[in-house]
Structure formats: structure tokens, C-alpha cells
N, C-alpha and C positions, 0 to 999 in steps of 0.2 A: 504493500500500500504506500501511495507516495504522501509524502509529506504535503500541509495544507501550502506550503507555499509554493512547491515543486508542481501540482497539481494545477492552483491561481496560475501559474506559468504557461502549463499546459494548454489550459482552455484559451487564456488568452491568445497564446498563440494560432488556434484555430479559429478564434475569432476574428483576427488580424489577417488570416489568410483566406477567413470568406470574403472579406470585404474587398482586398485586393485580385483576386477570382473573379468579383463581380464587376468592377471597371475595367479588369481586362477582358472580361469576354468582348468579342467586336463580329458582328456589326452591330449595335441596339436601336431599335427603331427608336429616335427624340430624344435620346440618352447619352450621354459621356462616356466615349469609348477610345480605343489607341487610334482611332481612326481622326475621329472628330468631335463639336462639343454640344453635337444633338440640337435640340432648340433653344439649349442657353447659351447665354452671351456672358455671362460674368464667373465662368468656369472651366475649366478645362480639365484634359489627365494630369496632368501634372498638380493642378488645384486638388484633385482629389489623392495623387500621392502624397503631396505634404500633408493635408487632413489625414489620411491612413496611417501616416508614417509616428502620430502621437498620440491615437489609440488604445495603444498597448496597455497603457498603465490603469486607464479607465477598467477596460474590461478584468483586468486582473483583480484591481481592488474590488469589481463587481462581485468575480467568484467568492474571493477571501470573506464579503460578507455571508454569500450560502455559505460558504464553509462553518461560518462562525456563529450562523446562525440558530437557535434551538429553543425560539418559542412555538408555543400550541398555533395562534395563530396566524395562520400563512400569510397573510395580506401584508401582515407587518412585514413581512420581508423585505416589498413594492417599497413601503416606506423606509426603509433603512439604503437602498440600493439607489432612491433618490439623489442623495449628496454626492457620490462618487459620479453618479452619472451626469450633473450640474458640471462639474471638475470636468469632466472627460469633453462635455461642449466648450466650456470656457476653452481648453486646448488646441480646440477643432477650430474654434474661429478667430485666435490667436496665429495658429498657423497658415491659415485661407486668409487673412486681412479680411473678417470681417464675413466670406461666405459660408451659408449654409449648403454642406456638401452632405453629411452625414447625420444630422441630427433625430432624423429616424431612425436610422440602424444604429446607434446610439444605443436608443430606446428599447428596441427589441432584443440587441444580443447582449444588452447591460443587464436586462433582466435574465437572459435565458443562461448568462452565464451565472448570476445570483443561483437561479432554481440548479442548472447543472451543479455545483458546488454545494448547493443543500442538498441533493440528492445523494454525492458522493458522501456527504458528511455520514450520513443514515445509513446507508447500506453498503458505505469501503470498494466501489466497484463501479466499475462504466458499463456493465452490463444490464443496460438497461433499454429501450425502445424507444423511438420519436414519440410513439403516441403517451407512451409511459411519464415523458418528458412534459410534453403538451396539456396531459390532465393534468400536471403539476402547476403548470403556470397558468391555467384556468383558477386554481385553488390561490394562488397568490395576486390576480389580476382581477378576483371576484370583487362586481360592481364597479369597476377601477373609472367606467363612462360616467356613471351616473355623479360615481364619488368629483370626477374633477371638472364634472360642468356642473355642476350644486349652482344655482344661482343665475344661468349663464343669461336667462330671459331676461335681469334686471341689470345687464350689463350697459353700456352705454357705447363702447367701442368693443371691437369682438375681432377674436382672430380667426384665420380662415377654418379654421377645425371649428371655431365654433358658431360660425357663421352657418357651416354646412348642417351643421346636425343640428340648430333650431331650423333651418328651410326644409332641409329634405330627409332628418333625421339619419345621415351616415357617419359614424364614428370614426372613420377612419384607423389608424393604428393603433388606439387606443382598444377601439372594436376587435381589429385583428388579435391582438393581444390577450384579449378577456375571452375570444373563444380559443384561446389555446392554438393561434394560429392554422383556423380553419381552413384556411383558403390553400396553406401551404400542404398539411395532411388530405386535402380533397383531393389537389392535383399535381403538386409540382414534385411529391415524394414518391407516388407513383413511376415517374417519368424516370428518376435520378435510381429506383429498383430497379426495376426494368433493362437499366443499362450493363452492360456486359466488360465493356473496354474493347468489345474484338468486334464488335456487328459496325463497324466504318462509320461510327461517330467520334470523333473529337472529344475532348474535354469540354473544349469553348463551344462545338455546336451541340452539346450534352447540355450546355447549360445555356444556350441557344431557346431550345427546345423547351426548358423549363421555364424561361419568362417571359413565352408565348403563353404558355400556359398558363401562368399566373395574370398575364394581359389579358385574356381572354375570359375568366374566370374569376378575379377578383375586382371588389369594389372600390379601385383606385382614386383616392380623391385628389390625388396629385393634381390628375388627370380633371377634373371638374373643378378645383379653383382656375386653372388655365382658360379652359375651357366650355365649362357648362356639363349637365349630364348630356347633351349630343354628343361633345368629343367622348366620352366613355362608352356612347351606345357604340361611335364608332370603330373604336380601338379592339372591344369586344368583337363587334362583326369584323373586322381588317386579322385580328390574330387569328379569330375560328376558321376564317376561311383558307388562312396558310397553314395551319394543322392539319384540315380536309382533303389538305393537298399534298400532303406527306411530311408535314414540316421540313427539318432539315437534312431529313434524307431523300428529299425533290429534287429535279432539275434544276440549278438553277438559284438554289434555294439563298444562298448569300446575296445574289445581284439583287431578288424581288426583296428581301430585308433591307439592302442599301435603297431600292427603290420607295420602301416603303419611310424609311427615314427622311430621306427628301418633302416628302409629303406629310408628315408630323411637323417638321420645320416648318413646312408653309402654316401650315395651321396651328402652330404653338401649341404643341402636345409633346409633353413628358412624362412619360409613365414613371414617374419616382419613384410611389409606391410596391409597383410592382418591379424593380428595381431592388429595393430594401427588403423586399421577402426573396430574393433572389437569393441573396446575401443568408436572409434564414435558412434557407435550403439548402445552400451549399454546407453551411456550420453544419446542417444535420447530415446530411450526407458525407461530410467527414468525418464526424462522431460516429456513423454508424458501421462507417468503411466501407464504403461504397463507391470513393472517391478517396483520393491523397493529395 
């Protein structure tokens, strides 16, 4: 059994290598990739390896709280995992002058490294399952929507998360978070089993493939503050209909992705969100060894 600090290392470091996994995959339709900088203007790869490159310590101190953690209830966790994760933004936007490159994935693998470290604390062993994982952060993320928009109706200025869920009631990654990362166990863990290493996919069109998935399937609010829900219905029908078609193992299949990029930039859409579960997916897919 490894020591709690050797372990913090650990995880961190697979948290550090989904995130960098995830800006390198290329081509991403509207997204910051080695190629280009999607449909924003005030980022780049390079923006996102300085932001990845300070990371480290966020996620780590994340786990060391699961590690260190050992009350009855789970929620407290959320709250304890909060201040490191504050630390870990201040970092991000100290290195980016100021851009928000990561502050969702942040969010998501600051906690899931919390819950993986509480889990190891309790049963000494990584033998344990996504979904195993997933109920866990259901059980620490309970109420976590209702908990931080308490009040949001008597707000007078509102930020875009909570703009969206008094109009159209979408929680965004708060939501993804409190069901345990639904979106990611419905479809994109599927895709990353499923894969062999030998049937003529890629690493990168491996994970190509999974945030189509997740474009097509999840309720990206990225994508609707940009936008509106039309750019979402559309993003949903533009990915369904390139998995219909074989996804990445189509003719083809890289040029209609670069073509479809082009066409996000006209229309200011950027899947962030389904970007930052991308990032979840891969962590889990490394965890489970499915990937390296």
C-alpha cells in the first residue's frame, strides 16, 4: 500500500495527464487543439500548457484531502476540497494572464481526485470500478445544484450558470457532477471499453471518438451561453450524424472534423463542456487501464 503522499502523487499525476491528453487530441470541432484555437480568440495551446503545467499541486492537495478524510458525512468532503480547488484557479489564471482555460476541469477532477483518495483511504486498493467511483461522488455532490444556487432568483447580477438554470433550468457541471457524471458512464466509457489498441484507432482518434460522443449526448452549456439552445440542438445533430457515419473509423473522417471546425468558428460554438468530460474520461480510462 502506498503511502498517502506517494498515492496524492499518483493520482495527481493522472490527473495532469488527462488534461494534457485532452488539448492534445486534434482535430476538435470549436476547441483548442495542436492545430488551432477553435473559436477563441484569447487562447491558445500553448495558453492551455502553461495553465496544465501548474495543476499539479491543486489536484494533489485534492486527493490528500480524500485521503484525510473520515467523517460520516460525504458532502463534507465537497466542502473541504473547496479551498484547494480556489488555490488551484488562482494558479490557472496567474499562469494564463488572467484566462479561463480550465476552471471546469478544475472542478470535476479536484473532486474526483478528493473521492478517489477517500476511497483508497477505506479500502487500501485501486480496485475498484468507474461506476463504483461515480456512486461515490453522487454521495459527496448530493444537492451540491440546489445547495449553491440557494437564493439565485433574488440575485441582481447573475453569472452564466446561473443565468441558465433560472431560464431553462440546466445545471451545467454542477449537474454533471451531482449525477455522478452521467453523461460520461452513459456514453463516452462505453467507447474508451470497447477499444482494443489493435482494431486501427489511435489514441487521439480513440478519444476523437469519445467527445463526439459526449457532443452529441451531453447537455453542454458551454455551448448555449455562446450560442443559445439552437447551437446545442445543432452540435447534437452535426456529432450524431458523424457517428452514423462511422465516426473515426470513416473515410475521411479527420478532413469532415477539420471541416466541421471551420463551421463552429463561423458560428461561435465551443463545446467546453464536452471538452472537460473528455478530460473525465480519459482520468477514468487511465484508472481503469484501458489506456496509458
Amino acid at each position: 500500500m502506498k503511502s498517502k503522499e506517494e498515492f496524492a502523487h499518483y493520482i495527481a499525476s493522472l490527473a495532469q495527464r488527462a488534461i494534457l491528453y485532452e488539448v492534445s487530441t486534434t482535430p476538435k470541432p470549436g476547441l483548442v487543439d495542436r492545430d488551432n484555437a477553435g473559436a477563441h480568440r484569447d487562447m491558445d495551446f500553448f495558453t492551455f500548457m502553461a495553465s496544465s503545467s501548474v495543476l499539479y499541486k491543486g489536484f494533489y492537495d485534492c486527493t490528500l484531502v480524500g485521503l484525510n478524510f473520515d467523517e460520516v458525512d460525504s458532502t463534507k468532503l465537497l466542502d473541504k476540497v473547496r479551498k484547494p480547488g480556489v488555490q488551484c484557479e488562482k494558479r490557472m489564471f496567474e499562469a494564463t494572464n488572467g484566462v479561463n482555460t480550465h476552471k471546469g476541469i478544475i472542478f470535476s477532477l479536484g473532486i474526483l481526485c478528493a473521492v478517489v483518495g477517500n476511497m483508497y483511504r477505506k479500502n487500501g486498493t485501486l480496485e475498484f470500478t468507474i461506476e463504483e467511483i461515480c456512486e461515490e461522488v453522487k454521495k459527496v455532490a448530493k444537492e451540491l445544484t440546489l445547495s449553491d444556487f440557494k437564493g439565485v432568483k433574488d440575485k441582481t447580477v447573475l453569472t452564466h450558470g446561473e443565468r441558465l438554470y433560472i431560464e431553462y433550468g440546466y445545471k451545467g457541471i454542477r449537474g454533471e457532477v451531482e449525477s455522478g457524471f452521467s453523461s460520461v458512464t452513459k456514453s463516452s466509457i462505453k467507447v474508451l471499453r470497447n477499444w482494443s489498441g489493435h482494431d486501427k484507432l489511435s489514441m487521439n482518434d480513440l478519444f476523437l471518438d469519445v467527445l463526439l460522443n459526449l457532443m452529441a449526448y451531453s447537455e453542454d452549456t458551454n455551448v448555449i451561453i455562446r450560442g443559445g439552445t439552437e447551437s446545442l440542438a445543432y452540435v447534437k445533430e452535426a456529432s450524431i450524424a458523424f457517428l452514423d457515419a462511422g465516426g473515426m473509423k470513416q473515410p475521411n473522417a479527420k478532413e469532415k472534423l477539420e471541416e466541421m471546425n471551420k463551421d463552429f468558428i463561423k458560428r461561435n460554438i465551443s463545446p467546453g463542456g464536452s471538452a472537460d468530460l473528455l478530460a473525465v474520461s480519459i482520468f477514468f480510462g487511465i484508472l481503469e487501464g484501458k489506456i496509458s
